[in-house]
C-alpha positions in Angstrom: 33.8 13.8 51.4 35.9 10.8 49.9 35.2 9.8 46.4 34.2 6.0 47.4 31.5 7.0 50.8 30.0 9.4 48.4 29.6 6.5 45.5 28.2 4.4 48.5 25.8 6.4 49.5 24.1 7.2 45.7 24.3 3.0 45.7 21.9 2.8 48.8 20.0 6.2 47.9 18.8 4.6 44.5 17.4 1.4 46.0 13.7 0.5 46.5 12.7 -0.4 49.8 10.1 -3.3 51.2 8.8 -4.1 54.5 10.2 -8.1 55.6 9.0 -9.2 58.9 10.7 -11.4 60.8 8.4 -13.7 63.6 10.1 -16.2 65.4 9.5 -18.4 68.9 13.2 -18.5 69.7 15.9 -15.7 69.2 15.7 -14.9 65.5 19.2 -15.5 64.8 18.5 -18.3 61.9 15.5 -16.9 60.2 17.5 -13.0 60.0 20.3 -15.0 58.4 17.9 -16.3 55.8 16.3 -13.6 55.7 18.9 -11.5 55.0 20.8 -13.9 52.5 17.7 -13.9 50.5 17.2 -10.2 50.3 21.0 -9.9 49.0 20.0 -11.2 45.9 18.1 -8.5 45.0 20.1 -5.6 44.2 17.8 -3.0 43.4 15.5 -3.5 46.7 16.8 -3.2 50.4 14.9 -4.5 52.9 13.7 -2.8 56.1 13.4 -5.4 58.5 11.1 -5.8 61.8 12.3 -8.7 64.3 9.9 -10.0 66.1 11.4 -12.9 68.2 10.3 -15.1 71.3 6.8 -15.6 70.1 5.3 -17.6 72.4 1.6 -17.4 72.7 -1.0 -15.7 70.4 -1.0 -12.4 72.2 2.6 -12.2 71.3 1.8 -13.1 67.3 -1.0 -10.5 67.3 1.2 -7.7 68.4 3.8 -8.8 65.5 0.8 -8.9 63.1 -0.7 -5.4 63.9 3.3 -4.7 62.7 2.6 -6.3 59.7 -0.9 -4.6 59.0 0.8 -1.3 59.2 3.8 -1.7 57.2 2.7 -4.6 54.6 5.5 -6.8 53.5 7.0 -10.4 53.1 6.4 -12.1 56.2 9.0 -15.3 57.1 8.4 -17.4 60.1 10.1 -19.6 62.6 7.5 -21.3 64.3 6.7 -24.6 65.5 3.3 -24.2 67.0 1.3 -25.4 64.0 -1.6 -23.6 65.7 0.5 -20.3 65.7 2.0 -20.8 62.2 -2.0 -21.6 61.4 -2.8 -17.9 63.2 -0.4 -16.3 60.5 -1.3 -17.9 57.2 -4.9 -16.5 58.2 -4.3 -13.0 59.1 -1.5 -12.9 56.3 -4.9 -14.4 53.6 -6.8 -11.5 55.0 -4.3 -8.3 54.8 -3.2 -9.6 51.6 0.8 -10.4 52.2 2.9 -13.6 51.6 3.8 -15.7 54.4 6.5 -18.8 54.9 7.2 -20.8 57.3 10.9 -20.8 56.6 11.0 -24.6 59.0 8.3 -26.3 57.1 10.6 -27.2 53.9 13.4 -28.3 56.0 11.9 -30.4 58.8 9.3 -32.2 56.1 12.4 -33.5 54.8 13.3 -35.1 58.0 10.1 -36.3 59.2 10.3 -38.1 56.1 13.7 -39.6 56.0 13.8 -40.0 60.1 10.0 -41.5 60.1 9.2 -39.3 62.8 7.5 -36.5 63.6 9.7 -33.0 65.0 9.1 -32.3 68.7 7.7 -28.9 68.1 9.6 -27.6 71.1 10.4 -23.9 70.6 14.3 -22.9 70.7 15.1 -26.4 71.2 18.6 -25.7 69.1 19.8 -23.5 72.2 19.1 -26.1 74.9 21.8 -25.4 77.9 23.8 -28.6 76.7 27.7 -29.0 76.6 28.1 -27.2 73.5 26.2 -24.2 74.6 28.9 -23.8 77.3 31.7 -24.7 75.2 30.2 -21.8 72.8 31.0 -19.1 75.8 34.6 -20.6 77.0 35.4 -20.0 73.3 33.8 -16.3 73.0 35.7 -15.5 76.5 39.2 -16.8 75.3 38.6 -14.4 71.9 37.8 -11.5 74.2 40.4 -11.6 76.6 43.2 -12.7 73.7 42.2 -10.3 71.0 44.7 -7.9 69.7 47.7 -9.7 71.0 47.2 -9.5 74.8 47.5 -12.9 76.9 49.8 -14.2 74.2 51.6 -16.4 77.0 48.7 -19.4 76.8 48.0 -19.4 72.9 49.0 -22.6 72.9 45.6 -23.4 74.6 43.8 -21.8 70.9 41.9 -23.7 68.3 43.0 -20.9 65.8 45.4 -18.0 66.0 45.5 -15.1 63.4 47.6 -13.1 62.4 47.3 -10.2 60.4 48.4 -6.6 60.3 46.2 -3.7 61.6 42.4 -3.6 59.8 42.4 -7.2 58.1 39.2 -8.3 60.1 41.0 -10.5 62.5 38.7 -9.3 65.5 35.4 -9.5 64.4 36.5 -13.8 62.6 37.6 -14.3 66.4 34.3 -13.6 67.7 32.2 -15.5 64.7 35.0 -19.0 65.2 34.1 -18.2 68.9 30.2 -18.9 68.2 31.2 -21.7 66.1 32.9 -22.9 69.5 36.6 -22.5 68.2 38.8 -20.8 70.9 40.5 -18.1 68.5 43.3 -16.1 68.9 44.4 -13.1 67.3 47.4 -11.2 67.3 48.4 -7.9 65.4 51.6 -8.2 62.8 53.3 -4.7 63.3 56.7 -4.1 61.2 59.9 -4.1 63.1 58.3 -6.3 66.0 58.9 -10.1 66.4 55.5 -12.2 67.4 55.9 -13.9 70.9 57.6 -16.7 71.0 54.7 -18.6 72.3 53.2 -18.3 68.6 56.5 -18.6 66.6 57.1 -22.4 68.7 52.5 -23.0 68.9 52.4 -26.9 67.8 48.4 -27.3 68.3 46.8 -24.3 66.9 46.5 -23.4 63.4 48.3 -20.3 62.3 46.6 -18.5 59.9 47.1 -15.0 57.9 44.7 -12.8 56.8 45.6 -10.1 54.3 43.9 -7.7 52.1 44.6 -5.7 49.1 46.8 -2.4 50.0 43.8 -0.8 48.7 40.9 -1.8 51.0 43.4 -1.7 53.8 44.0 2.1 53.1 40.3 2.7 52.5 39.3 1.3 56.1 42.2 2.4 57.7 41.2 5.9 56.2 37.5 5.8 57.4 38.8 4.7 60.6 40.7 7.8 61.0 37.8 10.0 59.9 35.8 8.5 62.8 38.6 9.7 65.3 38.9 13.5 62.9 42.8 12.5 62.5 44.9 14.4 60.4 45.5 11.6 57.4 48.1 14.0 56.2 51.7 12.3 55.7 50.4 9.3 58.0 52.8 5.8 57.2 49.2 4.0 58.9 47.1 4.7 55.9 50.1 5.7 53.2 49.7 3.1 50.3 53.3 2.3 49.8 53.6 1.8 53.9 50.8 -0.7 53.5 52.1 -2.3 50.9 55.4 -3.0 52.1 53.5 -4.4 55.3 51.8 -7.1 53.5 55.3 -8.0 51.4 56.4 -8.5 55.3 53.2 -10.5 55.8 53.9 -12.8 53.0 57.3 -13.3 53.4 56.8 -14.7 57.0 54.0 -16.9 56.6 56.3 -18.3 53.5 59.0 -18.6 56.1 56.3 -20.1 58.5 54.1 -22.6 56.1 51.3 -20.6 57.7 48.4 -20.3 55.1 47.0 -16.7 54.0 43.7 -16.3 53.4 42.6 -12.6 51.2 39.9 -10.4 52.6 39.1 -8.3 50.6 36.1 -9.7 49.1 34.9 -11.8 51.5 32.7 -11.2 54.3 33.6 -12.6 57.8 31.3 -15.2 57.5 33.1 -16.5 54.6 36.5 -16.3 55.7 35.5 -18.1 58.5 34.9 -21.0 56.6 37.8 -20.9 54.8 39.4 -21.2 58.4 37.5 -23.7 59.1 38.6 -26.1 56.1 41.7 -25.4 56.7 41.0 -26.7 60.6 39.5 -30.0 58.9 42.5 -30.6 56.4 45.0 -30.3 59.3 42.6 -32.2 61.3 42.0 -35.1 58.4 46.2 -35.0 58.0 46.7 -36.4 61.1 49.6 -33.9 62.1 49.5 -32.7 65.6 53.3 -31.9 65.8 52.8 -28.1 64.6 50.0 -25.8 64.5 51.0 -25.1 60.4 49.2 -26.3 57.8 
């Protein structure tokens, strides 16, 4: 077993765990992100989480409570109903476990600014509106223009990044995609030119995204364990091969004025918005003759 999955697994195997339930009336997708960025923090505890979302009626809550009186833990909510969020705080009193309303904060400090009271309409943020639909054109054009294919229409991208193979270019396609950015991403392989259509792109914003030759050959390796390769002699995960590939890299987006951003320590979410300041700059410059920034 490789030195660094071993060392991983010791990390997780000396962490305490705790229960952290997760009730919401809509799809879950905001409170799990807090959820989870709070639990980060924490470095000596990993939660074990139970979603619950879609609560709609008591019945619902009770089930998710009965989860909660079995496996005792933090409880966070998303939950308009002030009768529902009422149900919790008393059956959380009585088994003896913290609950919050992870709303209450957040729209208090616009009932008081805006002078109004929220509607208390569940999942109201994924109402069927323009944005909803622009949302799946974008995750469409990601899917059918990852890895280089349809390269003939890029100029129709938002975003197109480049990269070579394992710098997370996939996976920041689909997360600008939810963000409604139409992203494009195509592989940097040595000895073969990008398309054209890229090379002469005017609207989209080129970007690069790299990684140190080291991460590269530590996913490219677990990659290869996954498929039981033979690593052995292998230019895809030899670290001189991958550092010459990145000198490449760096050379042509110096040739290019297209922006690199380093992956190596950031998770998608945060390269993502690196991207996305770089879309606002280029925006903000005014320059719609090339897609460089």
């Amino acid at each position: 077993m490789h030195k660094w999955i071993r060392k991983a697994r010791e990390k997780v195997s000396q962490k305490t765990f705790f229960h952290l339930h997760l009730i919401s009336d809509s799809t879950g997708e905001t409170l799990t992100t807090t959820g989870r960025a709070a639990a980060s923090q924490y470095s000596n505890w990993r939660s074990i989480e139970h979603i619950t979302p879609m609560i709609r009626n008591q019945e619902q809550l009770d089930k998710a409570l009965d989860a909660v009186d079995a496996t005792p833990g933090i409880v966070l909510c998303t939950l308009v109903d002030e009768a529902l969020w009422q149900h919790v705080q008393k059956r959380c009193r009585i088994l003896g476990v913290p609950a919050v309303n992870v709303l209450t904060p957040i729209t208090q400090v616009f009932d008081d600014y805006l002078g109004e009271k929220m509607s208390g309409r569940s999942g109201a943020q994924h109402a069927l509106d323009e944005d909803y639909f622009g949302r799946l054109d974008a995750l469409n054009f990601a899917m059918t223009h990852d890895d280089g294919n349809l390269p003939d229409d890029v100029e129709e991208a938002d975003i197109i990044l480049i990269g070579i193979s394992r710098t997370s270019k996939t996976p920041t396609c689909i997360y600008l995609a939810q963000r409604g950015y139409k992203a494009a991403n195509i592989p940097l392989v040595p000895g073969v030119d990008l398309p054209d259509t890229v090379m002469l792109s005017k609207r989209p914003l080129v970007v690069s995204l790299v990684a140190s030759a080291d991460r590269i050959v530590q996913v490219r390796e677990n990659r290869l364990l996954a498929f039981d390769r033979d690593m052995v002699g292998d230019a895809y995960v030899d670290r001189a091969s991958v550092q010459e590939e990145l000198a490449w890299t760096k050379r042509l987006c110096k040739t290019n004025n297209w922006p690199m951003i380093d992956v190596s320590k950031r998770s998608v979410e945060e390269t993502a918005a690196a991207i996305l300041a770089l879309v606002k700059d280029k925006r903000e410059s005014g320059d719609q003759s090339s897609g460089r920034a």
